[in-house]
C-alpha positions as CSV (number, residue, x, y, z in Angstrom):
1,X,0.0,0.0,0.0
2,X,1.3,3.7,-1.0
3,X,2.5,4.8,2.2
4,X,1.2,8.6,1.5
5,X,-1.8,7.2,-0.7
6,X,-4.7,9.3,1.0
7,X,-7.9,7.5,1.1
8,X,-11.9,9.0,0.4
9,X,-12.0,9.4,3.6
10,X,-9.5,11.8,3.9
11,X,-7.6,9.5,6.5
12,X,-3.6,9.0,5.8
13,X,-2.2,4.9,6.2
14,X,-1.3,4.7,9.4
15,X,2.4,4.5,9.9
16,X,3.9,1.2,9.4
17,X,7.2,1.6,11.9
18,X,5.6,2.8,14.9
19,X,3.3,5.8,16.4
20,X,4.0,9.5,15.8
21,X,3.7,10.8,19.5
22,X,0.5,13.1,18.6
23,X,-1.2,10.1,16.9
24,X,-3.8,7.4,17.9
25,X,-6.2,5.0,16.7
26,X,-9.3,6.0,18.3
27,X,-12.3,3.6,19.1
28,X,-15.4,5.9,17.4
29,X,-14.9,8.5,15.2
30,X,-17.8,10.8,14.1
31,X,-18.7,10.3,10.1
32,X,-19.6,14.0,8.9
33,X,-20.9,14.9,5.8
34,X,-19.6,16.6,2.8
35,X,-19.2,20.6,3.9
36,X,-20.2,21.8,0.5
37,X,-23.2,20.7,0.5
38,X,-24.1,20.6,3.8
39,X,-23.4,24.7,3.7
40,X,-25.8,25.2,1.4
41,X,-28.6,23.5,2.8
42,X,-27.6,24.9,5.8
43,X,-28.4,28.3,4.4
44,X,-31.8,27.2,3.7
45,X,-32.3,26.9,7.1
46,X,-30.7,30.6,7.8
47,X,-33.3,32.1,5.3
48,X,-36.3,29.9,6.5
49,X,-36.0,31.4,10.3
50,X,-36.8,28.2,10.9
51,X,-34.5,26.1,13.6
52,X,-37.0,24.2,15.7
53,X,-40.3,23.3,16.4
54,X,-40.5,20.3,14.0
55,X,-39.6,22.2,10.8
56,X,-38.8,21.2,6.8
57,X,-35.7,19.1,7.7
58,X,-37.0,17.4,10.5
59,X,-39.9,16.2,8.7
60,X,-38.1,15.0,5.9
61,X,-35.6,13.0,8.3
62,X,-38.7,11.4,9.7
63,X,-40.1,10.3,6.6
64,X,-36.7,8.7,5.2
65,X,-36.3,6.6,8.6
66,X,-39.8,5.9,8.1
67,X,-39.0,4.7,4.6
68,X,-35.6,3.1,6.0
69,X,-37.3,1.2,8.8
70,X,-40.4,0.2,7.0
71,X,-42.3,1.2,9.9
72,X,-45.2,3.9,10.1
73,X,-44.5,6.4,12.6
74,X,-41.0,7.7,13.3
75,X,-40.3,10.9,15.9
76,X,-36.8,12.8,15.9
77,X,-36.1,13.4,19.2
78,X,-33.1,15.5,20.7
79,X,-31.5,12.7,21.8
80,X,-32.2,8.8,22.9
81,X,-32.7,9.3,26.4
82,X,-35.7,11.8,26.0
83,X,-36.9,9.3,23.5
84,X,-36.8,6.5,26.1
85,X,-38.5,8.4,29.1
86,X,-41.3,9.7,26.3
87,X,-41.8,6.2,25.5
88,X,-41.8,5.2,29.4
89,X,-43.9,7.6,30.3
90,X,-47.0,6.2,28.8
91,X,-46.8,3.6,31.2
92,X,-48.3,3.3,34.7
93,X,-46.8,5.1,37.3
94,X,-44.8,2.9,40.1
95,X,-45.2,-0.3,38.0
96,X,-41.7,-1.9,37.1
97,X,-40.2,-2.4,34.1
98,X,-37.6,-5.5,33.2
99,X,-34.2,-4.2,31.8
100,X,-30.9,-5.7,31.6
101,X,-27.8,-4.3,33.7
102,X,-25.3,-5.0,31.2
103,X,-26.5,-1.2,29.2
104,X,-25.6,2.2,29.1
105,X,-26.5,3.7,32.3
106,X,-29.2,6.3,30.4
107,X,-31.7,3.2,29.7
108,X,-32.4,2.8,33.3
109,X,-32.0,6.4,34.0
110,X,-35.3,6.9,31.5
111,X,-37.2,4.4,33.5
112,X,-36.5,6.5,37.1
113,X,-37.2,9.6,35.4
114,X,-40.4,8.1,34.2
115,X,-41.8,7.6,37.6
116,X,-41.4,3.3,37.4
117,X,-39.3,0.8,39.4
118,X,-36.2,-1.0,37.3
119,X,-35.9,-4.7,37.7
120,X,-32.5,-5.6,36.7
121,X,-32.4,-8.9,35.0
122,X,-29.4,-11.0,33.5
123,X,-28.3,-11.2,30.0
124,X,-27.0,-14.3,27.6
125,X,-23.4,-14.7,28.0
126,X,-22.8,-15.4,24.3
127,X,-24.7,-12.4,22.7
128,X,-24.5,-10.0,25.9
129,X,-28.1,-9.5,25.2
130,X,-31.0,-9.6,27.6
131,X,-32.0,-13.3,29.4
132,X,-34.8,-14.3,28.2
133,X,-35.6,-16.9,30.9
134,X,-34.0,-13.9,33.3
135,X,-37.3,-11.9,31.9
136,X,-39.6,-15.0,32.9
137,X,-38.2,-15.3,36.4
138,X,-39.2,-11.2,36.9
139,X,-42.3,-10.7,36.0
140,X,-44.9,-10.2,38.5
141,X,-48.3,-8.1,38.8
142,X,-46.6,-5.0,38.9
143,X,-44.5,-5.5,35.6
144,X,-45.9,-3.0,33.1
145,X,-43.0,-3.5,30.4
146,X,-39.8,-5.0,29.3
147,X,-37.0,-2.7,28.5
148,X,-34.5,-4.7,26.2
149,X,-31.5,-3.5,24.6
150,X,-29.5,-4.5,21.3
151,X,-26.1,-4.1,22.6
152,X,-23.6,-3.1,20.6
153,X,-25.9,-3.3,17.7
154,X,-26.5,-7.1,17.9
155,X,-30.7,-8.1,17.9
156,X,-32.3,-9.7,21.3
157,X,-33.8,-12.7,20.6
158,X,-37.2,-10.8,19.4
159,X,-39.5,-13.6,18.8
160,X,-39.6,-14.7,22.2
161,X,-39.3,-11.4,23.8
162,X,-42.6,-10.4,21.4
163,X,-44.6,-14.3,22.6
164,X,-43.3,-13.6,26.2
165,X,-44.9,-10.0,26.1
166,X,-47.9,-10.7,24.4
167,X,-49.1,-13.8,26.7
168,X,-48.4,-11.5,29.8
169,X,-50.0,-8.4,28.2
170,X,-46.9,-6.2,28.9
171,X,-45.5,-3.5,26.8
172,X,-42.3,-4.4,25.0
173,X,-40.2,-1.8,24.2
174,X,-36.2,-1.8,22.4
175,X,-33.6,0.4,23.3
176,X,-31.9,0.7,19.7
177,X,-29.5,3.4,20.2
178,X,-26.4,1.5,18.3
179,X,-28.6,-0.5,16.0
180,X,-29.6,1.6,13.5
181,X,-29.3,-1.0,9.7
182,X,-29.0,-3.7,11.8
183,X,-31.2,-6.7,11.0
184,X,-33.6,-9.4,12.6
185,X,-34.4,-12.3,10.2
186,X,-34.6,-10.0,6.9
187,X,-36.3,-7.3,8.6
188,X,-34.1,-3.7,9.9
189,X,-34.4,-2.8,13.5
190,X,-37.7,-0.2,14.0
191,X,-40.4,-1.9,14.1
192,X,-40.4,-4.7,16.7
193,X,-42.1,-4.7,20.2
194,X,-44.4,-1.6,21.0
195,X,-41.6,0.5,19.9
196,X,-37.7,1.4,19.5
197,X,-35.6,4.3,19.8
198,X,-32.5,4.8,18.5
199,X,-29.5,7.3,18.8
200,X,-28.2,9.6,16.8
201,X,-25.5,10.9,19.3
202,X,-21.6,11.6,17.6
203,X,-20.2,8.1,17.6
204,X,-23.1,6.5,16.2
205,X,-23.1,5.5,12.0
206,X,-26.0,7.7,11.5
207,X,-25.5,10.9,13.3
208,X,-26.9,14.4,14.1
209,X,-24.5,15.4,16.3
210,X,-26.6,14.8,19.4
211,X,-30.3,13.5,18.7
212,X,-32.4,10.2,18.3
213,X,-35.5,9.1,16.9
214,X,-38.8,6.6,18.1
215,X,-39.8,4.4,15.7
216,X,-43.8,2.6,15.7
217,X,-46.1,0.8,14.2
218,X,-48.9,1.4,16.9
219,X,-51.1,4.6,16.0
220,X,-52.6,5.2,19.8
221,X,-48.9,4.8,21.0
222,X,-47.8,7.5,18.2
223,X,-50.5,9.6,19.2
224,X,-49.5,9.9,22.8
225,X,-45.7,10.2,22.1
226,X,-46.5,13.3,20.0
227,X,-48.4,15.0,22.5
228,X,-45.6,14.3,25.1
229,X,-42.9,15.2,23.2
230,X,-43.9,18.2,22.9
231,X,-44.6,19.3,26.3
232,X,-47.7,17.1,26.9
233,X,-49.7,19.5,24.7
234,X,-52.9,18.4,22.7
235,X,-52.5,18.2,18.7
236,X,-54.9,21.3,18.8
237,X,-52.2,23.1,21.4
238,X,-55.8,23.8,23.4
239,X,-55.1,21.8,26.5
240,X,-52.2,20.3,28.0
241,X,-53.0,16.4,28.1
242,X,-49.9,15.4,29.8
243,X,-46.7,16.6,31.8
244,X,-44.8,16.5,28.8
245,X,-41.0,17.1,27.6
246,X,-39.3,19.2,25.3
247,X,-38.7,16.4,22.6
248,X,-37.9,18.6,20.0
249,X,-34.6,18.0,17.7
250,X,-33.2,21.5,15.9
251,X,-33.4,21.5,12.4
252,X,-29.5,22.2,12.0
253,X,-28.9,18.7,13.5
254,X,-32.1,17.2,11.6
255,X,-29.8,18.2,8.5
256,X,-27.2,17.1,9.7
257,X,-28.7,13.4,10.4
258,X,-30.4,13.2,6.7
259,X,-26.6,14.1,5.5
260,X,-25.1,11.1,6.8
261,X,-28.1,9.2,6.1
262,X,-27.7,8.8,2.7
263,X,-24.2,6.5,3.4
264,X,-26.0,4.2,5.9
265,X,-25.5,0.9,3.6
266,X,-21.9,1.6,2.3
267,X,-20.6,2.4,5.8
268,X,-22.4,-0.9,7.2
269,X,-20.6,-2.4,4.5
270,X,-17.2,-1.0,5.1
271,X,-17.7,-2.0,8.8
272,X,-18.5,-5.7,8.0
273,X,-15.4,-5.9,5.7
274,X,-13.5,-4.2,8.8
275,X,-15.1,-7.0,10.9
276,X,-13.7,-9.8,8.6
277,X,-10.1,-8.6,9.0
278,X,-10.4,-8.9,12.8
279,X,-12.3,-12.2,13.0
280,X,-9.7,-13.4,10.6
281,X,-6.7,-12.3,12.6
282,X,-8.2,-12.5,16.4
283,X,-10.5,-15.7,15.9
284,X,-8.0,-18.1,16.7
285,X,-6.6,-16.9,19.8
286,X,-7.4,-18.2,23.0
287,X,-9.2,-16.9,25.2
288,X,-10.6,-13.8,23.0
289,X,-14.4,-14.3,22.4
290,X,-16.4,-12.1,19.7
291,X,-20.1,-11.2,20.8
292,X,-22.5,-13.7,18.7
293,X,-25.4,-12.9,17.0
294,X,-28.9,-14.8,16.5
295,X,-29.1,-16.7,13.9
296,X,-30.9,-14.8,11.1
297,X,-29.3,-11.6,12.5
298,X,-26.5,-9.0,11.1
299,X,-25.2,-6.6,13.2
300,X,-24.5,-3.1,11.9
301,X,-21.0,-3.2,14.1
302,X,-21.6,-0.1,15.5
303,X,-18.9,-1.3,18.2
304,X,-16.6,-4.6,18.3
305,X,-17.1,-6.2,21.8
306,X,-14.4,-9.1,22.5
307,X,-14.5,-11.2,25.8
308,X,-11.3,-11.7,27.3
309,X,-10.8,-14.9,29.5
310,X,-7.1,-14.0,31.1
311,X,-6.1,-17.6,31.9
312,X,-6.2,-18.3,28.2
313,X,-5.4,-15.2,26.5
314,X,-2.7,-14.3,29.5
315,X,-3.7,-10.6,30.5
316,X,-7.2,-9.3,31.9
317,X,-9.3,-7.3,29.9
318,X,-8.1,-4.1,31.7
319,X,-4.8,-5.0,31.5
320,X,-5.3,-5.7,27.7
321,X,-6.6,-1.9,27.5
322,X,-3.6,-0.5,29.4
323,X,-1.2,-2.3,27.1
324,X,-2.7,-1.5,23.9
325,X,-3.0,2.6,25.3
326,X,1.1,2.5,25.3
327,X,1.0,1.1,21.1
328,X,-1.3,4.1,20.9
329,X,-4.9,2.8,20.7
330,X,-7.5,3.4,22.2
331,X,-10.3,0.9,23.8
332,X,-13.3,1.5,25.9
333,X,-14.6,-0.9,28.8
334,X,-18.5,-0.6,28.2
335,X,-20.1,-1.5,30.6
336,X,-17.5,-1.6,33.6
337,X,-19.3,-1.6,35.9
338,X,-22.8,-2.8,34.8
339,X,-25.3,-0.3,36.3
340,X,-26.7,-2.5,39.0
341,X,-23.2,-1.9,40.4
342,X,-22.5,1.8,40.0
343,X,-23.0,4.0,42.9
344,X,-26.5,5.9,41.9
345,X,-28.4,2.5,41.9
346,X,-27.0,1.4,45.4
347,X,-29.9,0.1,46.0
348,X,-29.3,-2.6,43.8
349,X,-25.8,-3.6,44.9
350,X,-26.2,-6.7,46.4
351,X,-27.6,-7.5,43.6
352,X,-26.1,-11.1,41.6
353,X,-26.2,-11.3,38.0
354,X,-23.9,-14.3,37.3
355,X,-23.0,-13.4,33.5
356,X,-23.7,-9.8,33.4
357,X,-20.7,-9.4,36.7
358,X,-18.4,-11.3,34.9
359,X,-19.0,-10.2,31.0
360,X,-18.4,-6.6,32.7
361,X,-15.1,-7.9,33.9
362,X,-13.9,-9.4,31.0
363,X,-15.1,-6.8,28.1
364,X,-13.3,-4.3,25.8
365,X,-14.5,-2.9,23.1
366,X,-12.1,-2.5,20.1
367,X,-11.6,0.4,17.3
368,X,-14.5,0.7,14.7
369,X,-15.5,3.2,12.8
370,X,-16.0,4.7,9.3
371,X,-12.4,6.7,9.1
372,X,-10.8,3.3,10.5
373,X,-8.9,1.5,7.5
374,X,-7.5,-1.9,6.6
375,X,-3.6,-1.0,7.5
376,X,-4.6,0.5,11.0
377,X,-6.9,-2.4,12.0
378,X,-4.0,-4.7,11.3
379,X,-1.8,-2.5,13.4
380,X,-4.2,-3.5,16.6
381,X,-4.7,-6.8,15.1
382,X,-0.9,-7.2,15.4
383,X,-0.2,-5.6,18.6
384,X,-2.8,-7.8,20.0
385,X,-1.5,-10.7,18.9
386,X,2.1,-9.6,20.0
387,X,0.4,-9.0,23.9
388,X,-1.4,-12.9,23.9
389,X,2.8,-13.9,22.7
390,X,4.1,-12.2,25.1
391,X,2.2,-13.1,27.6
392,X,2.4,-17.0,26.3
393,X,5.9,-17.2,25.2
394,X,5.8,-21.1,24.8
395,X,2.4,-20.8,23.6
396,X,2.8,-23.9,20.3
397,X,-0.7,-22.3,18.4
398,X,0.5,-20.4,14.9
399,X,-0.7,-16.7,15.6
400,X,0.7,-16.1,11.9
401,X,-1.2,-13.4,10.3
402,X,-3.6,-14.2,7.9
403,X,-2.9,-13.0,4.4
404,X,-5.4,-11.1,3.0
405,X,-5.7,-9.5,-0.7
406,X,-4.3,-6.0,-1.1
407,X,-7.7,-4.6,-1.6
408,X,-8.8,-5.4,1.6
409,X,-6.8,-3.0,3.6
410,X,-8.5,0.3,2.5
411,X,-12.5,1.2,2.6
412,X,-12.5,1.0,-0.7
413,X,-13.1,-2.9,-0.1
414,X,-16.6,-2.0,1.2
């Protein structure tokens, strides 16, 4: 590869011999879109007077997801959290709703916000997704709802979730923030459950910036979500139904979103090719395990979750992330440590969640993202490789590196 070849993205081949001090791999990187264009729409906006209240470009981003999704109703929001509580707040007050630990800390804050109890449940140790015999075990009269997340991007098992919710009569909703063109048995992630709502915050493949949208397929739930979001107001604006939010998303942002839009399917297919580099190279080593999807599924890879068991692979997951910080890349430890262990849900400490404790011990999440290319992925490819040696010196398993074509080492691939 051309060592000062420059690719579409803008982003220079990383440098074969070593780091340059001021330089890092990072593990998200924001996709933005091209500043020609952008500028002039943006100018639209400037003329229009026009930058809230659920104007031209939010509309338009709507009806795209909409079209996107294949669902009927879709709500920009400004971010995924609002669009959580909105959803939440539909439901009865004090009731509980089933969520799993093992998620960002902002799914269960929308449930307290909401006025209901959290009932923290397990998750499947192979797809770090929500139990679904943990859900069974939990419910009781007061469940109102099941909260489940796709972490990382990767589907719950919806079928059963769906059954399990409609024998008991509970709402099910999806916390979609990374999952945007991810897929369930053909189908994108949108319109399963009651509803889903996905971010559009900076790291995510679609982005606004900051934002997030609630996609449905249930017209009385739609209903009620736009009255709330919009401060609990009737569609008329001549009585206040609820106690609202201020849902709305700007329409600089809204632009912003329908900008990046456009390149959902060839960054998804940059990131699989990405994802093929790093199974090929890291698949063989002990004691590294990749996060599996359902069968049926495809993951958008939004994020690259590995399990590290340290007897096998010969460093802890933290130690992993400390190492590779000194070769100059960076890694993130979602979700260390899982919510039912962090200080503002005390409550909950004594809590034991078998494979949620010890996936939140064992996690690291690697680079992935659309400026990342082939010939920096090898770089952590190698230098993880070079960590498990190191750390096995008399290991007899071939960690050679798997040769790839040329073509695979630059997005062009995708």
């Amino acid at each position: 590869m051309d060592r000062h070849h420059v690719n579409r993205y803008g982003v220079e081949p990383f440098p074969r011999g070593g780091l340059v001090s001021n330089k890092k791999i990072r593990t998200c990187f924001s996709f933005t879109p091209n500043l020609d264009e952008f500028t002039q729409q943006l100018n639209d906006i400037f003329e229009s007077g026009l930058l809230s209240n659920f104007g031209k470009y939010n509309r338009l981003l709507e009806q795209q997801l909409a079209e996107l999704l294949k669902v009927e109703f879709v709500f920009t929001v400004p971010n995924a959290s609002t669009g959580l509580q909105i959803l939440l707040s539909t439901l009865p007050k004090g009731s509980e709703v089933i969520v799993p630990s093992f998620t960002f800390p902002a799914t269960v804050h929308a449930i307290v916000h909401a006025g209901l109890q959290p009932v923290f449940v397990d998750i499947n140790p192979e797809t770090f997704t929500i139990s679904v015999r943990g859900v069974l075990k939990k419910i009781t009269p007061k469940t109102s709802a099941i909260l489940a997340v796709h972490i990382f991007g990767n589907p719950c098992a919806i079928d059963l979730l769906e059954w399990i919710a409609g024998e008991r009569r509970l709402k099910l909703f999806f916390d979609a923030a990374c999952s945007l063109g991810s897929t369930y048995r053909g189908r994108r992630i949108g319109g399963f459950g009651d509803a889903e709502v996905f971010s559009l915050s900076g790291p995510k493949i679609i982005t606004a910036g900051e934002g997030g949208i609630i996609a449905t397929n249930d017209k009385e739930l739609a209903e009620k979500i736009r009255c709330y979001r919009n401060y609990g107001y009737s569609p008329d604006k001549s009585d206040c139904w609820y106690i609202g939010v201020n849902g709305k998303l700007d329409e600089i942002s809204a632009l912003f979103a329908l900008s990046t839009l456009k390149t959902i399917d060839e960054q998804i297919a940059q990131r699989n090719e990405l994802m093929k580099i790093y199974r090929r190279e890291l698949g063989a080593i002990p004691g590294l395990q990749f996060q599996r999807a359902q069968e049926g599924c495809e993951i958008n890879y939004s994020s690259v979750a590995i399990k590290i068991d340290s007897q096998k692979f010969g460093v802890t997951a933290s130690a992993l992330k400390d190492r590779l910080k000194t070769e100059g890349i960076e890694t993130l430890r979602y979700f260390t440590p899982p919510v039912h262990k962090t200080t503002a849900y005390k409550d909950f400490n004594n809590l034991k969640l078998e494979h949620t404790e010890k996936l939140s011990q064992s996690i690291l999440c690697l680079p992935m993202h659309s400026k990342l290319d082939g010939e920096r992925l090898q770089y952590v490819c190698d230098a993880i490789k070079r960590i498990h040696k190191t750390a096995h010196p008399k290991s007899r398993r071939p960690m050679e590196r798997v040769k790839l074509p040329a073509e695979a080492y630059t997005p062009a691939a995708a």
